[in-house]
C-alpha positions in Angstrom: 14.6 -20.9 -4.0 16.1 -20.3 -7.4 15.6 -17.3 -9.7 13.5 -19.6 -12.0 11.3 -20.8 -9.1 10.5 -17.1 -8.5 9.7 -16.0 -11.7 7.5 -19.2 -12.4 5.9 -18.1 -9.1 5.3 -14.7 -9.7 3.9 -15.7 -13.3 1.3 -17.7 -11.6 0.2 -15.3 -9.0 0.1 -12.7 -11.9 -2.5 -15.3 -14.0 -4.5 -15.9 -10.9 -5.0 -12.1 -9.9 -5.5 -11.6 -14.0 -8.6 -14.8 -13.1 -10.1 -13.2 -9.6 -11.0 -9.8 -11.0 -13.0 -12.1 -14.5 -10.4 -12.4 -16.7 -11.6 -16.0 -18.3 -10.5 -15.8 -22.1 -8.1 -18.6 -22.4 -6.5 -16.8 -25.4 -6.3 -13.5 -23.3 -4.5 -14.7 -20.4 -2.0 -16.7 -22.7 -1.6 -13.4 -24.6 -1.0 -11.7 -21.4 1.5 -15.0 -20.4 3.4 -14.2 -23.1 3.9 -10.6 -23.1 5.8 -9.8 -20.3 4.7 -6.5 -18.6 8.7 -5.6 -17.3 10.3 -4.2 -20.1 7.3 -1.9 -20.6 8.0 -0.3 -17.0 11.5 1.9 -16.1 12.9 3.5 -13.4 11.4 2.7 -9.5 8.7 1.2 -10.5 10.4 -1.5 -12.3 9.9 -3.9 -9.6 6.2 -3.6 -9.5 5.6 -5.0 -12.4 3.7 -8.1 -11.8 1.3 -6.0 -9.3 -2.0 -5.5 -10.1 -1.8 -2.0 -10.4 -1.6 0.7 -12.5 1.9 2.5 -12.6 3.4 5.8 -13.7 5.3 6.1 -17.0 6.9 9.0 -19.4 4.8 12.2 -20.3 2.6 12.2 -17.1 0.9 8.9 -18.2 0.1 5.8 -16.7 0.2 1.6 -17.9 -2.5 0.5 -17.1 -3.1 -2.5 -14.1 -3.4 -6.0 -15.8 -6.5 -7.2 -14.7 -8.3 -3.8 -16.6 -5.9 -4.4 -19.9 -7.4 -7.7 -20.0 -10.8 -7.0 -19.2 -10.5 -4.2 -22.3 -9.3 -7.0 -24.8 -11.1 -9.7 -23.6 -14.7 -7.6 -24.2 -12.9 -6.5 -27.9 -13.8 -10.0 -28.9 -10.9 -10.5 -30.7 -10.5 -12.9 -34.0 -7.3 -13.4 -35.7 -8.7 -11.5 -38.7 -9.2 -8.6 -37.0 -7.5 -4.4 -37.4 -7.8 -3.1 -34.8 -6.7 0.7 -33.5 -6.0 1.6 -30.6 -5.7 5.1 -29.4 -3.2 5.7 -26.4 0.3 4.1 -27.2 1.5 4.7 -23.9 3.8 2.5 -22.7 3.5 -0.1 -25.7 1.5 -2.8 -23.6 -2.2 -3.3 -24.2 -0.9 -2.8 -28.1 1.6 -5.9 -27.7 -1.4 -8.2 -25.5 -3.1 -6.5 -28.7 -1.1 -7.8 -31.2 -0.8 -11.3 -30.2 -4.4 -11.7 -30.7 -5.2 -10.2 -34.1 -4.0 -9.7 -37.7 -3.1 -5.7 -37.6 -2.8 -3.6 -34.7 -2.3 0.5 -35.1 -1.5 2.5 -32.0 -1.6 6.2 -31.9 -0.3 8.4 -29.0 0.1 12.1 -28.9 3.6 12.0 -27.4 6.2 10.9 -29.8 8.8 9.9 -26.9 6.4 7.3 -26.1 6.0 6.2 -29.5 9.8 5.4 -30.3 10.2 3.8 -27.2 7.2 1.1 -27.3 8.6 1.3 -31.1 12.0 -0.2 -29.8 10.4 -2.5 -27.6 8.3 -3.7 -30.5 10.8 -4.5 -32.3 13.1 -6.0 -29.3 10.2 -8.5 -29.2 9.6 -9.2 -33.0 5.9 -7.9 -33.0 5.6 -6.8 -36.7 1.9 -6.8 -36.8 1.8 -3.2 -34.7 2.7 -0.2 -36.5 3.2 2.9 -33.9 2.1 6.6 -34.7 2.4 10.0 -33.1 -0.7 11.9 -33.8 -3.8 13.3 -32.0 -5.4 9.9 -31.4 -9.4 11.5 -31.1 -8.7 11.8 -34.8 -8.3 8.5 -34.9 -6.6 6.9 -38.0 -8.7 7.9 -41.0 -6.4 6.4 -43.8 -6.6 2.9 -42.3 -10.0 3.0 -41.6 -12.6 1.0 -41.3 -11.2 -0.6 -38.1 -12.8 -3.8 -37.0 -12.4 -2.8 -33.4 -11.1 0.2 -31.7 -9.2 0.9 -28.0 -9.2 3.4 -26.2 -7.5 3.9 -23.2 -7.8 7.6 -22.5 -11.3 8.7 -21.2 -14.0 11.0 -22.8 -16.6 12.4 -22.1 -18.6 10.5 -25.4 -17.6 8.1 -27.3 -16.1 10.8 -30.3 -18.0 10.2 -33.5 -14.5 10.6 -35.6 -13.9 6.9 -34.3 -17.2 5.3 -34.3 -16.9 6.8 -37.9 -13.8 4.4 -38.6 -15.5 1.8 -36.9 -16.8 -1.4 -39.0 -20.4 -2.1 -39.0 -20.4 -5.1 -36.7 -17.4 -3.9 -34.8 -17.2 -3.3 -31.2 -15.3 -0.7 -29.3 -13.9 -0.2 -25.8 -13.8 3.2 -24.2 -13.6 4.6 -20.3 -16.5 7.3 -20.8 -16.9 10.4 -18.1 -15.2 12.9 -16.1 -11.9 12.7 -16.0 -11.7 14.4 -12.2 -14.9 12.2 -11.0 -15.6 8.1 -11.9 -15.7 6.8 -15.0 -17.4 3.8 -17.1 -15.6 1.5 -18.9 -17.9 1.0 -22.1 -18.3 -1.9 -24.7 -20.0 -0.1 -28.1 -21.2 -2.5 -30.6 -22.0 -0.6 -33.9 -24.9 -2.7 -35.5 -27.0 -2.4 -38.8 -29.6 -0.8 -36.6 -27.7 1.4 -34.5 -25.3 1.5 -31.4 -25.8 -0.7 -28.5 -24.0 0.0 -25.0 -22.7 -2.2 -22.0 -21.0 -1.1 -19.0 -18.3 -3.7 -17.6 -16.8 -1.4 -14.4 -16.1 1.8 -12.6 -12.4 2.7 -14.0 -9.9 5.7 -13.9 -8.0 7.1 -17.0 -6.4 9.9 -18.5 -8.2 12.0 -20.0 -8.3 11.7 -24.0 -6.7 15.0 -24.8 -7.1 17.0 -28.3 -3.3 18.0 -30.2 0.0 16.8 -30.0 2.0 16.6 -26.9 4.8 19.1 -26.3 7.9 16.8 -26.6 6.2 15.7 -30.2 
């Protein structure tokens, strides 16, 4: 078996895991064909990459398993006319699915290490749609607001009204909502003319979304 056969292979069995746990947006999974999750994961855990599970990087964080990155973008909706912020840089790789799949993407992270280095991958892969910034992401990104939707992949305990603030009427956003010691939602919000309405889409596990800069910023 050649090194070509294997990567083919292990593309496909990463696609069908993405398709068994509901991810069924064809432009989704070709984002998520495209953007390969390796370079985004160092060190030990390099050679998990095409697993279905969530892994440790830098700064006591995590990237995310596939199948929840796609179910978070697929329920943003996503046009190609779309800004979107997200808030939780991490490793660089829900903000490069991200960016293959609408006009502007800005990603904010409270730890500047892992802000230059999804920077450098960024720009190892020509994405020049994202623009990266280390800042206390429950602040959101007032000077580039409205956003038409908005990411987030830390978890609160509400969706923070500083970023439903930034958020366009008839914009959606994604959010893991609760504890961060005991099980949490993962949330779709769509602001309407007439209010906020919610939908639950799975039981999920994040960081918590943490107030202030990180100590390495």
């Amino acid at each position: 078996m050649t090194e070509d056969t294997t990567e083919a292979e292990r593309k496909m069995q990463f696609l069908y895991a993405l398709r068994s746990k509901g991810v069924t947006d064809k432009r989704v999974l070709s984002a998520m064909e495209t953007i390969d999750r390796g370079p985004f994961i160092r060190g030990i855990f390099a050679g998990r990459a095409y697993e279905d599970m969530p892994l440790p990087i830098a700064c006591g964080q995590t990237i995310s398993q596939p199948s929840v990155v796609g179910l978070m973008t697929q329920a943003l909706a996503l046009t190609p006319r779309d800004k979107v912020l997200e808030v939780g840089t991490g490793s660089g790789y829900q903000a490069a699915i991200l960016s293959r799949l609408a006009r502007r993407v800005y990603t904010v992270d409270r730890h500047s290490r892992l802000v230059r280095e999804a920077r450098a991958l960024f720009d190892e892969m020509n994405l020049t749609n994202i623009t990266a910034i280390t800042a206390d992401g429950s602040y959101g990104l007032p000077d580039q607001a409205p956003f038409d939707r908005i990411l987030v992949t830390a978890a609160a305990e509400d969706p923070p009204s500083t970023l439903m603030d930034q958020l366009k009427t008839g914009g959606i956003m994604v959010i893991p909502v609760g504890q961060s010691d005991a099980v949490q939602h993962l949330i779709v919000v769509r602001k309407t003319e007439n209010g906020l309405e919610y939908d639950e889409l799975r039981q999920v596990r994040f960081v918590p979304l943490l107030e202030g800069l990180g100590n390495d910023a």
